[in-house]
N, C-alpha and C positions, 0 to 999 in steps of 0.2 A: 397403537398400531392400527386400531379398527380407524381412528377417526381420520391418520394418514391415508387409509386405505378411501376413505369416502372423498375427501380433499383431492385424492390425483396426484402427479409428477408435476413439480413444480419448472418453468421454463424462466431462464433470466432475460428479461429483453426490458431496454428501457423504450419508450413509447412520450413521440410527442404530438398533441394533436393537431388536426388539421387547419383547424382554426388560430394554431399558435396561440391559444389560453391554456392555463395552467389547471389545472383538476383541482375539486375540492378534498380537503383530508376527511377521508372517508371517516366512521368513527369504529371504535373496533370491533362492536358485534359480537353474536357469540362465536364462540369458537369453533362451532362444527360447521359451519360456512366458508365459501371463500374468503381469504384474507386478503389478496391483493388481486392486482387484475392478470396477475402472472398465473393464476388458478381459473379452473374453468367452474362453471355454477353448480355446484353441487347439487344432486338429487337424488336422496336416497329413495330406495326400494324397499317397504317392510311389509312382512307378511302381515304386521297390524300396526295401524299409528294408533295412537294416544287419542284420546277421547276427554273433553271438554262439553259442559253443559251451553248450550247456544240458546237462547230463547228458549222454549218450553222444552226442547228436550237435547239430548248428548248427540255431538255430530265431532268426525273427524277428519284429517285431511286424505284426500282421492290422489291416485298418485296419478291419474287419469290426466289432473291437470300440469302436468309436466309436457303437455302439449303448449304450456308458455314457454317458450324457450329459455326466455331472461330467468325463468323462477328460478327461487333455493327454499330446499326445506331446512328449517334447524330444528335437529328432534330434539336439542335439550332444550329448546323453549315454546317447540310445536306451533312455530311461523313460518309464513313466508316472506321472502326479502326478493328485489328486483336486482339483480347480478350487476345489472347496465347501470341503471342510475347509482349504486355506490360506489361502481368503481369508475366510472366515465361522465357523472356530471359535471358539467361546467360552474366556474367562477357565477357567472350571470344568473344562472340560477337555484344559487343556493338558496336563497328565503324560499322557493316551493319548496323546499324537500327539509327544510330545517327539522319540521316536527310531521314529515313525514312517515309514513310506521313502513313503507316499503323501504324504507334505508334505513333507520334509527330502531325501532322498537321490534316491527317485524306486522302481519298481518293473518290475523287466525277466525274472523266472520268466517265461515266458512260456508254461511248458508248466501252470502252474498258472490260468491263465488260463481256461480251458477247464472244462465242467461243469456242473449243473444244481443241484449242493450244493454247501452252505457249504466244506465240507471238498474239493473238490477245486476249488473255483475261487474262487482266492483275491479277486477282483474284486466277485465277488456276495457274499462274505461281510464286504467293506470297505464295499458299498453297503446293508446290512443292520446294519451296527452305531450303535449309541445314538449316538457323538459324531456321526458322519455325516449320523443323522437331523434330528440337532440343528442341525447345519451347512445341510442344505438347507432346514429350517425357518428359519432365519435369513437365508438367499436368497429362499424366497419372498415373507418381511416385506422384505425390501430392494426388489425389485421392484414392491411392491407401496406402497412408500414413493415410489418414483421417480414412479407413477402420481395415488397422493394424496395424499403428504405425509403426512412421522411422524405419529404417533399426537398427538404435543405439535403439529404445525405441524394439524393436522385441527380440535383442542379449538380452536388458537388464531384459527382460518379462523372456525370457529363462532362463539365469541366476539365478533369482529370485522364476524360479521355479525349479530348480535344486538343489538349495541350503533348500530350503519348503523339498524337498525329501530328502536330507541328514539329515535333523536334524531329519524328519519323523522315519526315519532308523535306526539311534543312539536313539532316544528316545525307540523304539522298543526294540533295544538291549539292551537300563538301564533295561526297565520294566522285561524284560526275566530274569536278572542278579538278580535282585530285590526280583522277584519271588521267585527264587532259595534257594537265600540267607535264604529269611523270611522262606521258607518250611524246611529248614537246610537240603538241598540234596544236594549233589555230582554235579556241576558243568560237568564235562565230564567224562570219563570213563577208567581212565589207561590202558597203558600196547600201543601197535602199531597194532590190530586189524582194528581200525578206518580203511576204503575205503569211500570218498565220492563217493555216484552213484546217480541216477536218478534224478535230479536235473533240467536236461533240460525237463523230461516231465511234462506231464497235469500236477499231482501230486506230488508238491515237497516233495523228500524221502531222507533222510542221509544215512541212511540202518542202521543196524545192528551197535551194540558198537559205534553210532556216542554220546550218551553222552546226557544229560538232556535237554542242552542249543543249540544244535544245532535240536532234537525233536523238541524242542518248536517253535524255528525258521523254523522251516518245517513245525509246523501249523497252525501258524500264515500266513506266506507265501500264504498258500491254501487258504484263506481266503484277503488277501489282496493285489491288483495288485501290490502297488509301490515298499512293500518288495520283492513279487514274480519275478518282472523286475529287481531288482537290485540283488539278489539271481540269476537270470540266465544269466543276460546281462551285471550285473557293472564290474568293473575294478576289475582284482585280485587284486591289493593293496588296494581296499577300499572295500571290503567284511566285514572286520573285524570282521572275526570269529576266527581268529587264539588264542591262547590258552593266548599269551604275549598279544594281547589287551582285549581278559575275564579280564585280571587279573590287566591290566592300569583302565579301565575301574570300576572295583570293588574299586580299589585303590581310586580313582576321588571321585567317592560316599563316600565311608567312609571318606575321606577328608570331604566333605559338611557335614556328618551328627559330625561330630567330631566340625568343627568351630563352627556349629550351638551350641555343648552341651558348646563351651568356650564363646560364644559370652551370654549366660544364665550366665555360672560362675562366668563372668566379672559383670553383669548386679545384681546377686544374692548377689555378696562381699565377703561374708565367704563361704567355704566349707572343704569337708573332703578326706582324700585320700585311698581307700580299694584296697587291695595289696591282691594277691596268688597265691603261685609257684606250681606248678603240673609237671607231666611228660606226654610227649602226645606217641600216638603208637610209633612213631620213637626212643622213651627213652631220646628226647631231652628235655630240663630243657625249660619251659615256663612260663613266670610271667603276671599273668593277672591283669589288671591297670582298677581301677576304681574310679568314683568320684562321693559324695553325697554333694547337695547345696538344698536351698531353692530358689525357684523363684515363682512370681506369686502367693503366696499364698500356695505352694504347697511342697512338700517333691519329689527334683529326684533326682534317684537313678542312675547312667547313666553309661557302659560299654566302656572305651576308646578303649581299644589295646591290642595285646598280643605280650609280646612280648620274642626272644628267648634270653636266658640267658649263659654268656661266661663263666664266672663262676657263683658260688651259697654264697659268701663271703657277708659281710653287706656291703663293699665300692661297688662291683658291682650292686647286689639288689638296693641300694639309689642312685646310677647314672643315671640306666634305668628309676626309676622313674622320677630325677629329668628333664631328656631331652626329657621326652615325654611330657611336660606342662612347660619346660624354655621355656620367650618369647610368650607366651600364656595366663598366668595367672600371679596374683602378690602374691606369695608365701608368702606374709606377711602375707595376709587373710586366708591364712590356717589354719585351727583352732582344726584339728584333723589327726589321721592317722591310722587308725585302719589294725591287721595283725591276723594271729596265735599266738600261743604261742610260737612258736619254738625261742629258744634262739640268735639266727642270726636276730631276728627282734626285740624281744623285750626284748633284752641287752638294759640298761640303759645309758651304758658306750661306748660302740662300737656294739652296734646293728644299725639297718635300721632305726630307731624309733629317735636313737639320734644321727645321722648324720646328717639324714634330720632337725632334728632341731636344730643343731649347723648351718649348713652350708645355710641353705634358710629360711625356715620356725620357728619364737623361739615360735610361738604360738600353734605348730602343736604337743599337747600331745597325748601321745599313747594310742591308747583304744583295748584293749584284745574282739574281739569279744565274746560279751554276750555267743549270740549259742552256740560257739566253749567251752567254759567253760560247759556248762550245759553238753552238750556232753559227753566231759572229764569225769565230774564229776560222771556221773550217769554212765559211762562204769567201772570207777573204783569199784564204790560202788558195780554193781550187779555183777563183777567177784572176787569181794572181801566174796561173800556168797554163801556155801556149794552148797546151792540148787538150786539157781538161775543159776550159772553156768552150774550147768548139766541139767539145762532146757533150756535153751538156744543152748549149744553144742548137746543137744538128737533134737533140730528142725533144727538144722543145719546139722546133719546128716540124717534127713527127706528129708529133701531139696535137699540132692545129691540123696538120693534115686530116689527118685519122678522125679527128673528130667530126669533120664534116657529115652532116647527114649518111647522102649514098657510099659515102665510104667506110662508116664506121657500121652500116649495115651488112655491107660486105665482109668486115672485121669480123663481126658477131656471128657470123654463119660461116664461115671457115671455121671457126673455132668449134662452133656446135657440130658440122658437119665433120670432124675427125673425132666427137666423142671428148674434147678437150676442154676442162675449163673454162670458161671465159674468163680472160685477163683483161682490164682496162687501161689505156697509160695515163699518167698522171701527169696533170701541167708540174713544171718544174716552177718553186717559187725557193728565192732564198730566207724565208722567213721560218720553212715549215723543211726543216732536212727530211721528215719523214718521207714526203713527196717524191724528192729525190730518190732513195731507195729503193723506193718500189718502183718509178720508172724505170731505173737500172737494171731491178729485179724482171720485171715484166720483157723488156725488151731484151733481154739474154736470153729466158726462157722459148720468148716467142720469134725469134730474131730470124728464124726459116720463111716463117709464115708470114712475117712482115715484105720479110723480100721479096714473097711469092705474091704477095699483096699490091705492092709498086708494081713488079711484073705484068701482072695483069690487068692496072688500071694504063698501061705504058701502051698495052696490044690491045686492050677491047675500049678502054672508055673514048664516048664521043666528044669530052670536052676537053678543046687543047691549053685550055690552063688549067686544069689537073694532068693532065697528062706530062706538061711539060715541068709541074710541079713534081711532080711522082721522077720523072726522069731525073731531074737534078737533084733530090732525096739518096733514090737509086745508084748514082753517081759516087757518093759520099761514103756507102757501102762499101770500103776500103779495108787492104789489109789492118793499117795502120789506125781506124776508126775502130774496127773490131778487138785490135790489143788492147786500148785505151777501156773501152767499153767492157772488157771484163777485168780489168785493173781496176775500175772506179766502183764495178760492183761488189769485189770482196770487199775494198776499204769501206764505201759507202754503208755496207748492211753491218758490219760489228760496230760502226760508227754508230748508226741509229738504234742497236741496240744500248748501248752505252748511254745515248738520249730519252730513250723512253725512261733507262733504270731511274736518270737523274728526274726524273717528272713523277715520279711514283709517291706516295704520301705519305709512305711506308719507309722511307730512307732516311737515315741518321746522318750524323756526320761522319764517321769512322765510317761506316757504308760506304758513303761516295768517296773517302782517299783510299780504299778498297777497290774499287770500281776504277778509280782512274789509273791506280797503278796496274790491275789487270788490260786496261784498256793502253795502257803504254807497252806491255809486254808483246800483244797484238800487234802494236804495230813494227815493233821490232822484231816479230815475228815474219814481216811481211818484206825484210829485208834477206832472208834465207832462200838457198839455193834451189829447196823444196817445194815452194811456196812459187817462185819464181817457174819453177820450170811448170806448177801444176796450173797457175792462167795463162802459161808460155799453152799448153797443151789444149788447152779448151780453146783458143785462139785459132789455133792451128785445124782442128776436129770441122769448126764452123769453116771457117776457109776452104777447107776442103770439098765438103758437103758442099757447099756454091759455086764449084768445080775452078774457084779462084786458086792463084800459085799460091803452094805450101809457103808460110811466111819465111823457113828460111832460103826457099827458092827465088824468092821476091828480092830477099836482101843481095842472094849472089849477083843476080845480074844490075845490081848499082856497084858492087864493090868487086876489084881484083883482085885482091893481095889476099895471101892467104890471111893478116891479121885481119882484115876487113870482113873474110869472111868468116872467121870467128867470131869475130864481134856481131855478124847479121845473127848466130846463133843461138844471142846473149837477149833476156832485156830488154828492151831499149833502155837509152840511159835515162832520157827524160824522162820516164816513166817512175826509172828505180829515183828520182831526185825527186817526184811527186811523194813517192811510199816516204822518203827520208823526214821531208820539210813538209807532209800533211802536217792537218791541226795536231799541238799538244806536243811539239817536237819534245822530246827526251832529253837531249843533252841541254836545250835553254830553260825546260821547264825546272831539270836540278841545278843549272845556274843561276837561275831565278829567286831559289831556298827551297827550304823543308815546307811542304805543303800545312805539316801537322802543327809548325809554329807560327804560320805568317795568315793561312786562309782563316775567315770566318764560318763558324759553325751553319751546317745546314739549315734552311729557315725555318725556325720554328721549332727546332731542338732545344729543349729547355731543361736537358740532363749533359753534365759534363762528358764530354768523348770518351772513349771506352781506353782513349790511348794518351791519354793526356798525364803531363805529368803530374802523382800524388804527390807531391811535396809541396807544389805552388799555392800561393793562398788562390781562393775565388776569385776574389776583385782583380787580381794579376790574371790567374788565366784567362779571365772572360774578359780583359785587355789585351793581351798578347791576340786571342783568338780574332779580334775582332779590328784587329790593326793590317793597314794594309791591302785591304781588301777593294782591288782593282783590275781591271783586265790583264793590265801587262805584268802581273803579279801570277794569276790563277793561267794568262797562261800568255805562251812567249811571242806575242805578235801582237805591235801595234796596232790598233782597229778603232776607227773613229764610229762612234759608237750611234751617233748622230744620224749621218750617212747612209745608212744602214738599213 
């Protein structure tokens, strides 16, 4: 215990020196000393040492000299040893010290002790020589290691946070990219305007046209040192802001977020393929790739790629597809492929549809998107009738009106100035029914204040081709335009609900012959005397309000008889033979067949219907389901799909 207590608290640290040599093995010494250099130098304190005959008379050791720093006393052999040179001499110097008595035996002249010169005191001239020096220069790096780590653990601290800062900076840079992306803006700014400037000050600034991604990185910057240091101080080649790493960097991402949707497809089994060609600003031919699977419980819907198109032939179309998921997926589990109508896809024979399924996929039957049918169908049908047409083309020429500059200024402040919504109209396009809709919608709502709009470009505007446009608009503001115009908006808006359902990513198969038999009930609904007399009524409300004749006052003075003017009372007929023969008619769609034995499964459905019959095998149902599957089937009107 006593000679723990003179030894000290031992510390574990390993220690390499500065020099990168190896220490000599100390030898062991006696035991009341330190043992390793993890002990500090022992020096004890006694109220008397031990006494040894020196030359003519008994001398013993002075605790006085413990003013050597390096000393140690051992009382069991009543020497002194140098702390530094046993535990910190070097390799190179071992032959001094081999038979050294400061490391090995120990030192007890004690009358040489004594002195102010080398020559009479042997202490100051052991604390004065080269290996010694050398020895406590190799304590002060040990020390000085215990505080900050070797020299190697220093470089590798640096390192380590050098590399914390780069991923810090890249990580920065995904999220900015990220951001962008998710917002769908413009990455940077065309054209050679860009100057990068102020950069070195307080305030990191791009200036002017520097672009979304390099903003943002300027405000972030002002807000965080490591970005702000590497923004001012890093290396030009590791900036990377240049426009080819935006674009590696975008590349990387869509990579991960694309394995992630295969490593689901593989996990899911079956899935579906959704394919469409468009043309982007550049007039370049673009085919956009997408895949629907079950995972998890769930229905995704998932956007692969886009990609540009060399030619527009059915061998080029089914190549792009197939090399954007060869090697990724096992095209045997492909169970669908859903396109347009357009004949280059859905050729039976040499379309996109039966390439792909001759050449990879034999289970990948084609499904005519639902939507794209309803579409078709209902644009045919309402430019196939007198009225409807020219109610459609008379808001379509609203539309251009209205949008002119000072006119649709005047639109927007009428509106504001009654405290009213601002409603916009919508060009009418037969690609996009939703459009329609809301035109319909907008212009019943707003149909006062349109009037009063033409009105007043009729009596105050200076220019007589608005005016004389406005006039003949104004004109067309008929009883008869007005019936039509809220006929087309009750059908038109549960239509377009019925369209959105079918676009949902979330819809099964049994969903949609759910959806379409409610959606036929509707429109059989629209043949009731209820239903008839309640846009007979809102017809009538508007007419009035524009101090125009009540519509069945309109009708008395064409008609004499009294059945004639029962009939002005009624309807009109053409109207109720629109409500009959709109899209999805009833009686052809059940002459057509059982929807639940003829259509194809929703795309992408890769669990049998909820309504299908249990007794059929697999291989039969998912033939039955997948036969047949063609417009004049799904629904009862020729429609050249081409044309369209």
């Amino acid at each position: 215990m006593e000679l723990e207590n003179i030894l000290g608290t031992k510390t574990d640290v390993n220690f390499t020196n500065a020099t990168n040599n190896a220490c000599i093995s100390i030898p062991s010494g006696p035991e009341d000393i330190s043992r390793s250099r993890n002990y500090k130098p022992v020096q004890p304190i006694l109220e008397r040492f031990p006494k040894h005959k020196d030359g003519d008379r008994f001398r013993s050791f002075n605790s006085k000299l413990y003013h050597f720093k390096w000393l140690e006393y051992s009382v069991s052999q009543d020497s002194v040893f140098c702390y530094y040179c046993r535990h910190f001499s070097e390799n190179g110097s071992i032959s001094d010290y081999k038979c050294d008595t400061f490391i090995v035996t120990g030192y007890r002249q004690w009358k040489k002790c004594y002195g102010k010169s080398e020559k009479e005191n042997r202490l100051l001239k052991h604390q004065l020589s080269f290996s010694h020096c050398k020895a406590v220069a190799n304590y002060e790096a040990y020390n000085s290691t215990l505080e900050k780590g070797s020299v190697i653990s220093q470089i590798n601290k640096e390192h380590a946070m050098l590399i914390k800062e780069n991923r810090h900076y890249l990580v920065i840079l995904c999220e900015i990219l990220l951001t962008i992306a998710q917002q769908k803006i413009g990455v940077r700014e065309s054209g050679s305007l860009f100057r990068a400037s102020a950069i070195e000050s307080e305030s990191i600034d791009y200036g002017p046209h520097s672009g979304n991604f390099l903003s943002l990185l300027a405000l972030v910057g002002n807000h965080d040192e490591v970005i702000a240091r590497r923004i001012r101080h890093g290396p030009g080649n590791a900036k990377y802001t240049h426009h080819s790493v935006q674009n590696a960097l975008l590349d990387i991402m869509a990579d991960e977020v694309k394995n992630k949707i295969f490593e689901e497809m593989q996990a899911a089994g079956y899935f579906a393929i959704l394919a469409d060609e468009t043309k982007d600003l550049s007039k370049k031919e673009q085919l956009s790739i997408a895949v629907r699977y079950l995972y998890d419980g769930n229905i995704h819907e998932e956007f692969l790629c886009i990609e540009e198109l060399e030619t527009l032939d059915a061998k080029g179309l089914s190549s792009k597809i197939i090399n954007v998921m060869k090697d990724r997926v096992n095209f045997q589990n492909c169970i669908g492929q859903a396109y347009d109508g357009a004949s280059v896809v859905s050729g039976k024979h040499a379309g996109v549809n039966a390439i792909i399924k001759d050449r990879v996929a034999p289970l990948a039957n084609y499904i005519h998107c639902f939507n794209h049918r309803l579409n078709l169908v209902l644009v045919d049908v309402a430019t196939s009738i007198q009225c409807v047409r020219d109610c459609l083309s008379l808001l379509q020429k609203l539309y251009v009106f209205v949008s002119c500059s000072n006119i649709h200024t005047k639109w927007i402040k009428m509106q504001t100035d009654r405290g009213l919504i601002v409603m916009e109209l919508k060009q009418i396009s037969n690609t996009r029914w939703a459009c329609q809709a809301s035109m319909l919608r907008t212009v019943c709502k707003r149909f006062m204040l349109l009037y009063e709009l033409l009105s007043d470009v009729i009596e105050n505007d200076s220019n007589s081709d608005r005016v004389i446009e406005a006039r003949g608009l104004l004109y067309q503001f008929s009883p008869d335009f007005i019936k039509t115009l809220f006929a087309l908006r009750h059908i038109f808006e549960f239509t377009k609900n019925t369209s959105d359902l079918l676009q949902s990513p979330e819809l099964d198969y049994s969903d949609a012959l759910e959806l379409l038999e409610v959606f036929q009930e509707r429109l059989n609904d629209c043949r009731t005397d209820t239903t008839m007399q309640n846009l007979w009524s809102q017809a009538a409300n508007v007419c009035h309000d524009l101090g125009m004749h009540d519509l069945e006052e309109s009708c008395d003075m064409q008609r004499e008889t009294e059945r004639r003017q029962q009939r002005a009372k009624q309807f009109p007929s053409y109207l109720k033979n629109f409500i009959v023969d709109c899209p999805v008619q009833t009686e052809k769609l059940q002459n057509r067949g059982d929807f639940r034995s003829r259509s194809c499964p929703a795309v992408g459905q890769t669990v049998p219907p909820r309504r299908a019959d249990s007794t059929a095998t697999p291989a039969k149902g998912v033939e039955e389901m997948f036969n047949g599957c063609n417009v004049e089937t799904m629904w009862s009107i020729n429609v050249n799909d081409d044309e369209v």
